[in-house]
N, C-alpha and C positions, 0 to 999 in steps of 0.2 A: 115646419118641415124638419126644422134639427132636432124640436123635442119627439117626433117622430120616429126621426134614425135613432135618437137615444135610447127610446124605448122598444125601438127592434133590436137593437145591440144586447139589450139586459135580457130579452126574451131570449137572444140565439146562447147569451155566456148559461142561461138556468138551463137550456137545453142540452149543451156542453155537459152540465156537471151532473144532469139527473142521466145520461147517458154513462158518465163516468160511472157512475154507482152503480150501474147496471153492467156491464161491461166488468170491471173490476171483479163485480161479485159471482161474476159466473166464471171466470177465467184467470181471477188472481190477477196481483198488480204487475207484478214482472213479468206476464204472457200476454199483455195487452198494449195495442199498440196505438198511439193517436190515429190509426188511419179505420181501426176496430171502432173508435169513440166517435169517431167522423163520422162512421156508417152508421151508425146506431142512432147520433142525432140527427142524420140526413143532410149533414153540412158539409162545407170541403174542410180540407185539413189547413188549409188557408184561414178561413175562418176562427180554426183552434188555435194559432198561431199570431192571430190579432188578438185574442184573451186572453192567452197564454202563453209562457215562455218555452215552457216543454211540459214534459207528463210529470216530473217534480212540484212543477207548481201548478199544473190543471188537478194533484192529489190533491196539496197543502191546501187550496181555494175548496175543493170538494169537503176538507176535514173543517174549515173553518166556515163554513155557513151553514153547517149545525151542528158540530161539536160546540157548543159554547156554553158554558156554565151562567145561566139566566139568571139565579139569585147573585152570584158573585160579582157581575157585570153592572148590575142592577143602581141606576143613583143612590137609591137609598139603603144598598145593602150594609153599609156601616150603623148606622142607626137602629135598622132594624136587629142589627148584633144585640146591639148595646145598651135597647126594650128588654131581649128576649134571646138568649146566646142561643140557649137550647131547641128553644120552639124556632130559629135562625136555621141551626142546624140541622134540624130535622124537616123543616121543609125544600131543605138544597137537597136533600137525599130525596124525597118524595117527589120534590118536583124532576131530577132526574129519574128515576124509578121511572113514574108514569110517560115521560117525553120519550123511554126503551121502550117501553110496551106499546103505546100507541100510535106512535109516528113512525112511518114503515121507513121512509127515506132515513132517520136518526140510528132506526136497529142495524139495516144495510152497511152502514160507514163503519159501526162497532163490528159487525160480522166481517166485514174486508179487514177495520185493524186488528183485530184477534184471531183472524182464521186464513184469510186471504192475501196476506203480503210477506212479503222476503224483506227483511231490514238489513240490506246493504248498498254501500256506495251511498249517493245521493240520498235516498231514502231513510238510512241510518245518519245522517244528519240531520235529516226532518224531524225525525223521532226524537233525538235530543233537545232540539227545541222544545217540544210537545213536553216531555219529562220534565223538562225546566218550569213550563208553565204550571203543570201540575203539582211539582214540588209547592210552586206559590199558591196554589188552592187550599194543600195540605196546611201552609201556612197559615192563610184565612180561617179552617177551620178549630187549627189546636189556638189561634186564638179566644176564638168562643166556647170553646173548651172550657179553656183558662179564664172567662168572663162567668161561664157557668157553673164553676169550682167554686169560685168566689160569690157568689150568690146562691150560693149554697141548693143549686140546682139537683147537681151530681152529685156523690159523696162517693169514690173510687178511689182505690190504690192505685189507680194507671195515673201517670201524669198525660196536660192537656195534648205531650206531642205523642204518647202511646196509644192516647184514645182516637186522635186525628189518623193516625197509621192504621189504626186497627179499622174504622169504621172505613178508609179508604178499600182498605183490604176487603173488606169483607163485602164490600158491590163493585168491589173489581171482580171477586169473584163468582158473585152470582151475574155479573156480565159473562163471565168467559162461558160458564157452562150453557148458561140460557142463549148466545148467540149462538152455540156449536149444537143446541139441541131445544128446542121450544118446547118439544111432549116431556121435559124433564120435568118441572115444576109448574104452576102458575104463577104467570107475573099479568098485574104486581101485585097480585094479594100474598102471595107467600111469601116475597120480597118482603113487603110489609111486616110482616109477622115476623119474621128472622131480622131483622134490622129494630125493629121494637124490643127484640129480645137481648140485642144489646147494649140499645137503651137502659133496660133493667138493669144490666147488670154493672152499669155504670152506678145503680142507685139512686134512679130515679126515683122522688118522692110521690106519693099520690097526691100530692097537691097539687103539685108543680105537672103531675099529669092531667088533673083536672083543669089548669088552666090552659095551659096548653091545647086539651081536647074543644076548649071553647073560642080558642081562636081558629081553630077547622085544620091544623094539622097534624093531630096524634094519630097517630097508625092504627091504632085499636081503642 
């Protein structure tokens, strides 16, 4: 009977949050009210208030059960850096690419944090966290950078923390436009393609692409 109510509790909180998503996305975070996200999951607002503290932390619960950088999380992401910096980094970009494109609830969250929310008050202290996490991704990744400089992977004038910035950049920004417009390009094959190409121009070798291409993550 208890493992019972346990697992009614985790079905009403997933109901909660895929309600949040929907509710957010159509009316923004700041015009939506826990009793909007009650209606929507058919629950009382009672109920949101035994999951959740308020609408601060029924967002930060919605951003973190699938925002989460899967290679970086991953036990053996160190390792596998330190096989293979490059073909490291390039499947943390691909495996996020493909998780925007195909998982509707993942695109949803990115379209509310890029298009759907006011950052102030409580909110803009959520987002500093988030910025801080991500500063340490950035970090993760100029260090394979710099694993892949020295293995003579890459041969660029960018140093590893200009290339980590740059490639942040550069699927930040085919997020922003792709969330605020899907008929813009295709994702993820044109992702692909534009993100390979700055690959190149890192100097990548063809060898280094062919092996790459044989462990199943080169872009092209």
């Amino acid at each position: 009977m208890v493992r019972k109510t346990q697992e009614d509790a985790l079905v009403t909180r997933e109901r909660i949050l895929d309600a949040a998503v929907i509710r957010f996305g159509e009316q923004g975070v700041s015009r939506t009210t826990l009793a909007d996200i009650a209606r929507q999951a058919g629950v009382t607002r009672g109920a949101i208030y035994w999951h959740f503290k308020d609408k601060v932390d029924l967002f930060a619960a919605m951003i973190e059960r699938l925002v989460c950088p899967l290679l970086f999380k991953s036990a053996d992401y160190e390792a596998r850096m330190a096989e293979n910096p490059l073909g490291f980094i390039r499947a943390c970009a691909r495996e996020f690419i493909e998780k925007l494109a195909y998982d509707q609830n993942f695109f949803h969250v990115f379209e509310i944090l890029w298009h759907k929310c006011e950052y102030v008050g409580d909110i803009a202290v959520l987002r500093r966290k988030y910025l801080e996490e991500g500063e340490n991704y950035i970090g993760v990744l100029q260090r394979a950078f710099a694993l892949a400089k020295e293995e003579g992977q890459i041969s660029a004038a960018l140093s590893p923390r200009q290339a980590a910035i740059g490639l942040v950049a550069l699927i930040d920004g085919l997020i922003f436009n792709w969330t605020k417009n899907r008929c813009l390009f295709a994702m993820p094959k044109d992702a692909f393609l534009i993100i390979e190409v700055f690959f190149r121009g890192l100097g990548v070798r063809p060898e280094t692409e062919k092996r790459i291409g044989e462990e199943g993550v080169a872009y092209v």
